[in-house]
C-alpha positions in Angstrom: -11.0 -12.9 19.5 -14.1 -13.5 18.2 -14.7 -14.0 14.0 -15.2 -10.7 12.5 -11.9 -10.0 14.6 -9.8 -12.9 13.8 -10.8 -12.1 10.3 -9.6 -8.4 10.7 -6.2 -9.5 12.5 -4.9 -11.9 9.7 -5.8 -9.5 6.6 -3.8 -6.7 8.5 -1.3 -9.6 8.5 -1.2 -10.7 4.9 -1.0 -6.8 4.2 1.9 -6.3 6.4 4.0 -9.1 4.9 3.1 -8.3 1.0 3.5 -4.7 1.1 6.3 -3.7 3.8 8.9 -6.1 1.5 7.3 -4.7 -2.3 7.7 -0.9 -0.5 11.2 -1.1 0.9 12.4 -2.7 -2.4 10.5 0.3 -4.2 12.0 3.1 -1.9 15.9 1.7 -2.6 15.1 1.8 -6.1 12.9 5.3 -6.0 15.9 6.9 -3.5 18.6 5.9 -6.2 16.6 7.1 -9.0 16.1 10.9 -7.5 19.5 11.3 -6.5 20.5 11.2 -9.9 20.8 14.6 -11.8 17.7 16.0 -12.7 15.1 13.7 -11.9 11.9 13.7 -12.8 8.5 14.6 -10.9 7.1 11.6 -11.5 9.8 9.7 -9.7 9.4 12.4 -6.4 5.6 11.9 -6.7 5.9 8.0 -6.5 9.0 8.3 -4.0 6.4 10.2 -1.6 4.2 7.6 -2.7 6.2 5.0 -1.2 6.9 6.8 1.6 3.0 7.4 2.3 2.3 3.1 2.2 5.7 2.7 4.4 4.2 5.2 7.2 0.9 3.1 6.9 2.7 -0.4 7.2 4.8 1.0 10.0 1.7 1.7 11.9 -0.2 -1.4 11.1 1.0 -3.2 13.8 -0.8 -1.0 16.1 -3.9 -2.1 14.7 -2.9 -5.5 14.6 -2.7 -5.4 18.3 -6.3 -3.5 18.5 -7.7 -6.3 16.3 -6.0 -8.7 18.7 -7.5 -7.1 21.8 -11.2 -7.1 20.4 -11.1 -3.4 19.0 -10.0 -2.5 23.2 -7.8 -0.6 23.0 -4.9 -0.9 26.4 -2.1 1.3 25.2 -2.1 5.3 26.5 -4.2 7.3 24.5 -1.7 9.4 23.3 -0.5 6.5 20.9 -4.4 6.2 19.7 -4.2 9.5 19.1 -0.9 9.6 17.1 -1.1 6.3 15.5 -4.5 7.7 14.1 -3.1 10.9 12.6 -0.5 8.8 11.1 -2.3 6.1 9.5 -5.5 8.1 8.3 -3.2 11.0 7.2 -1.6 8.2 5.0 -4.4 7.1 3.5 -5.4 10.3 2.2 -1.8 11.9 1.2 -1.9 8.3 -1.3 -5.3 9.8 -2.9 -3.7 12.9 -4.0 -0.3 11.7 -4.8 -2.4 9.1 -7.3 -4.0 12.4 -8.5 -0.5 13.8 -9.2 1.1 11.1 -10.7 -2.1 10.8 -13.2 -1.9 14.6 -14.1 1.8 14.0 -14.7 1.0 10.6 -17.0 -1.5 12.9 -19.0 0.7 16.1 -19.7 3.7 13.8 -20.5 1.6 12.5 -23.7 -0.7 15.0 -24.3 1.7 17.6 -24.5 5.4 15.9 -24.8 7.3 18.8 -25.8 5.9 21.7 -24.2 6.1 19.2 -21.0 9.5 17.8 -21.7 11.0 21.3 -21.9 8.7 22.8 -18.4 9.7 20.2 -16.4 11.4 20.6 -12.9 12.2 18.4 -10.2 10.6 21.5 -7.9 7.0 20.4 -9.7 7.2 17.3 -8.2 8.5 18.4 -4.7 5.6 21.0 -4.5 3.3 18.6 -5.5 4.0 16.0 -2.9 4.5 19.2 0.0 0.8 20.3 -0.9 -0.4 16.5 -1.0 1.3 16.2 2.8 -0.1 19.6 3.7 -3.2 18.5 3.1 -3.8 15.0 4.6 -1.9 15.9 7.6 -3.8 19.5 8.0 -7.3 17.8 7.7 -6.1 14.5 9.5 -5.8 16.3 12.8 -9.5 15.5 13.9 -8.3 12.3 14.6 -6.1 13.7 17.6 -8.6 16.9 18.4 -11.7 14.0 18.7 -9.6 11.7 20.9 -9.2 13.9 23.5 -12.5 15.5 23.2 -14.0 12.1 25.2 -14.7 13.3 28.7 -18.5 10.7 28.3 -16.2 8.0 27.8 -13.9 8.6 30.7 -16.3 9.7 33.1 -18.5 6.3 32.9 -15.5 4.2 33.3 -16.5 2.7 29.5 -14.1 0.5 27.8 -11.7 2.5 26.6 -11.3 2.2 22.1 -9.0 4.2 19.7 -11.2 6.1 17.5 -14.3 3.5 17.6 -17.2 4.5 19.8 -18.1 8.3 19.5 -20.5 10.2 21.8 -23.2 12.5 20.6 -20.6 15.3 21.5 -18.2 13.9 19.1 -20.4 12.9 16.1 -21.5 16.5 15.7 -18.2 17.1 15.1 -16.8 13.9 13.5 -19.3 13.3 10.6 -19.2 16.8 8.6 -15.2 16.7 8.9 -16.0 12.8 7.5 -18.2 14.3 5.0 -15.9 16.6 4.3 -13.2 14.4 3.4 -14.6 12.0 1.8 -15.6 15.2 -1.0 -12.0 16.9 -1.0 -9.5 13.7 -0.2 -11.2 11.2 -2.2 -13.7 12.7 -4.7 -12.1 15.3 -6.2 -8.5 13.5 -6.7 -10.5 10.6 -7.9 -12.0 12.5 -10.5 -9.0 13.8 -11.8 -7.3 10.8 -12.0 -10.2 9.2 -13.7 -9.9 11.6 -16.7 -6.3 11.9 -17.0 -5.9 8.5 -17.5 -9.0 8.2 -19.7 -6.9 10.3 -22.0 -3.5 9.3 -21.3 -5.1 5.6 -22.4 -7.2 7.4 -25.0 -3.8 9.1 -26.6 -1.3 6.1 -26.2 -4.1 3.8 -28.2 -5.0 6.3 -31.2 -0.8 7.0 -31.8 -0.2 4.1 -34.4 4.2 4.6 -33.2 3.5 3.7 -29.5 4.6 0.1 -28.8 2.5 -2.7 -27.8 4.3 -3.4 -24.3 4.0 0.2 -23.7 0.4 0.2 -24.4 -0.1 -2.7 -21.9 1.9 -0.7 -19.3 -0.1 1.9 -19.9 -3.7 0.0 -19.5 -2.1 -1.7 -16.4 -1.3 1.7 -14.5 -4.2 3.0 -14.9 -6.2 -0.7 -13.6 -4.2 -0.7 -10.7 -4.8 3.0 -10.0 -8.9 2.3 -10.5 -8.6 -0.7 -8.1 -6.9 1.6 -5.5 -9.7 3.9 -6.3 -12.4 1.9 -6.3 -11.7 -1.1 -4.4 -9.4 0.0 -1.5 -10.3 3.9 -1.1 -13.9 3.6 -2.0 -16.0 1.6 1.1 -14.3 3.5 3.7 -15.4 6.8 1.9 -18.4 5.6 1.5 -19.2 4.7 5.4 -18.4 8.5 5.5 -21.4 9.4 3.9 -23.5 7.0 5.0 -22.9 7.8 8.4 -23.6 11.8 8.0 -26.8 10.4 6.5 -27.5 8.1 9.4 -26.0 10.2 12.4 -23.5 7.5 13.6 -21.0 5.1 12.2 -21.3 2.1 10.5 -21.0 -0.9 12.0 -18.9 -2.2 9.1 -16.6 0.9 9.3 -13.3 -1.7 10.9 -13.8 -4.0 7.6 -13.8 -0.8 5.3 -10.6 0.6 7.0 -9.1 -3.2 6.4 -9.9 -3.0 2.8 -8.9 0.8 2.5 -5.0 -0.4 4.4 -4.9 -3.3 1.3 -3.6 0.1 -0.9 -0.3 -0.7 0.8 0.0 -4.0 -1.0 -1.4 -3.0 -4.3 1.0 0.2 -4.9 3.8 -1.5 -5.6 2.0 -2.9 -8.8 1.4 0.9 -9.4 5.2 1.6 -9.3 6.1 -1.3 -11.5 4.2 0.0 -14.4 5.2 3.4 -13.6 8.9 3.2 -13.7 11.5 1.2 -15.3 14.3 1.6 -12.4 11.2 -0.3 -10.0 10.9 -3.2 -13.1 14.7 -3.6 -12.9 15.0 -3.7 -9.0 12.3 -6.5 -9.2 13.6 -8.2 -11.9 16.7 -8.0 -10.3 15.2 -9.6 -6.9 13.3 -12.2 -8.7 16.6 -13.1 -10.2 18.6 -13.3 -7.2 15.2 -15.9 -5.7 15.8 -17.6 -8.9 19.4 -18.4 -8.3 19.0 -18.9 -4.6 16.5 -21.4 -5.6 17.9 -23.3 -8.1 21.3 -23.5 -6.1 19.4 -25.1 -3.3 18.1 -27.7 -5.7 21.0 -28.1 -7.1 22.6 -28.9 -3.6 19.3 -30.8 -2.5 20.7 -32.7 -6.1 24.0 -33.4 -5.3 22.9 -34.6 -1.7 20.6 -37.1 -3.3 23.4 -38.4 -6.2 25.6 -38.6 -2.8 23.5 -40.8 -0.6 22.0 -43.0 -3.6 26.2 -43.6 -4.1 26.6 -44.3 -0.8 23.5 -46.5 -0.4 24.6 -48.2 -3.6 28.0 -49.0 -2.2 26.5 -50.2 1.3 24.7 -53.0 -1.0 27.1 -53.8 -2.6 29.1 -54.4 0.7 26.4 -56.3 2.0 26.0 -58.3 -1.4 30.1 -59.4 -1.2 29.5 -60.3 2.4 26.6 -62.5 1.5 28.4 -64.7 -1.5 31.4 -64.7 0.9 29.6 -66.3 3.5 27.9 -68.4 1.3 31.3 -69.9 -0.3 
């Protein structure tokens, strides 16, 4: 492999062990919390959430093995094709489920009563249906490109999953791009950004809201602008920078990298979002705690054992010595 691929490779590494662990431990903790009575929209909302990072991390290791292989891709095409829809379709069912979870945050203090009494459980399962719907329904240019390649085969090129485009496929590739990057990432974005600007804005100016819960609050909606920002933001970007220039950016693999790192951050998302999360990894933490401190304990009890037993042996030696010596 050569640098920029190497470098690729382990970050799709360090993603896959942070965030597949932090997500399944989420999902026990989300699944237990909706199948109690009544639950809450927020808790489906972050539950598809979950689900969304999980589908990601579950296909990472597909792109691990393209970042292994040089960005070649040697497996059919028809698991380019699918892994594509899968993982891209992820990525942008996350920015809209963020934009749910944000609209839910903001009517839950803005408007507690009217809220407390209007809410259903079906809110929160449409919510995360139409957020599906529509990653999946614009997604499927991943799978109508790949096979629309007949350049690539003909001239016996090396063969990549989603990577080199002809002319053919640009003209169709960069307005969908364009496209998405204005009604998967914009739009949610914005929304997000000014329900939490108020939900922050609300929590700060009501004198009977507790610190922790304020710091809760500021976290959430940190973690959700890092997702945002940070993770969502250069791969949207190359989208309009490559309607603008006609083709893709080079650095297109190293924004997809950054926009997979969502995975890992999430489950900072659902710790500030839900208490049953906080327990379950409290909980965890505990059980590392007492796993640890047992094994110290034993690594203890082995060294008191052999200092005894080293002791003794000197004193063996010791009494052999004076008896001799008499």
């Amino acid at each position: 492999m050569d640098t920029p691929s190497s470098l690729i490779f382990t970050f799709y590494i360090i993603i896959f062990l942070t965030g597949l662990p932090a997500n399944l431990l989420a999902l026990w903790a989300f699944v237990g919390r909706v199948r109690q009575p009544h639950p809450a929209p927020i808790h489906i909302l972050l539950l598809n959430l979950t689900l969304a990072d999980l589908l990601l991390l579950l296909l990472l290791p597909f792109k691990i093995i393209e970042a292994a292989s040089d960005f070649r891709w040697y497996l059919p095409q028809v698991v380019c094709a699918t892994m594509g829809f899968g993982f891209y379709s992820s990525i942008y069912c996350t920015t809209w489920l963020l934009a749910g979870i944000s609209v839910e945050r903001y009517l839950g203090v803005a408007f507690p009563v009217q809220y407390k009494l209007s809410r259903r459980p079906v809110y929160g399962v449409v919510a995360a249906l139409v957020a599906w719907i529509i990653s999946f329904g614009h997604c499927t240019i991943v799978v109508i490109v790949q096979y629309f390649n007949s350049t690539q085969k003909a001239t016996n090129l090396e063969v990549t999953c989603y990577e080199n485009f002809t002319q053919e496929q640009l003209d169709v590739v960069l307005p969908v791009r364009l496209e998405l990057c204005l009604v998967l990432f914009f739009i949610p974005m914005v929304i997000t950004i000014f329900c939490y600007w108020r939900f922050i804005w609300i929590l700060l100016t009501q004198p009977h809201v507790g610190a922790q819960r304020r710091r809760r609050a500021v976290g959430l909606a940190i973690v959700t602008l890092l997702n945002f920002l940070v993770c969502f933001g250069p791969y949207n970007i190359s989208h309009l920078v490559g309607f603008h220039t006609k083709k893709s950016p080079k650095w297109r693999a190293e924004a997809v990298v950054i926009c997979s790192l969502n995975a890992s951050l999430d489950p900072l998302l659902f710790y500030f979002s839900s208490s049953a999360v906080r327990r379950a990894f409290e909980k965890r933490l505990q059980v590392l705690r007492d796993q640890g401190s047992s094994l110290l304990g034993l690594r203890g009890r082995e060294s008191v054992e052999e200092h005894s037993s080293m002791a003794k042996e000197e004193m063996v030696r010791h009494s052999s010595t004076v008896s001799e010596a008499m």
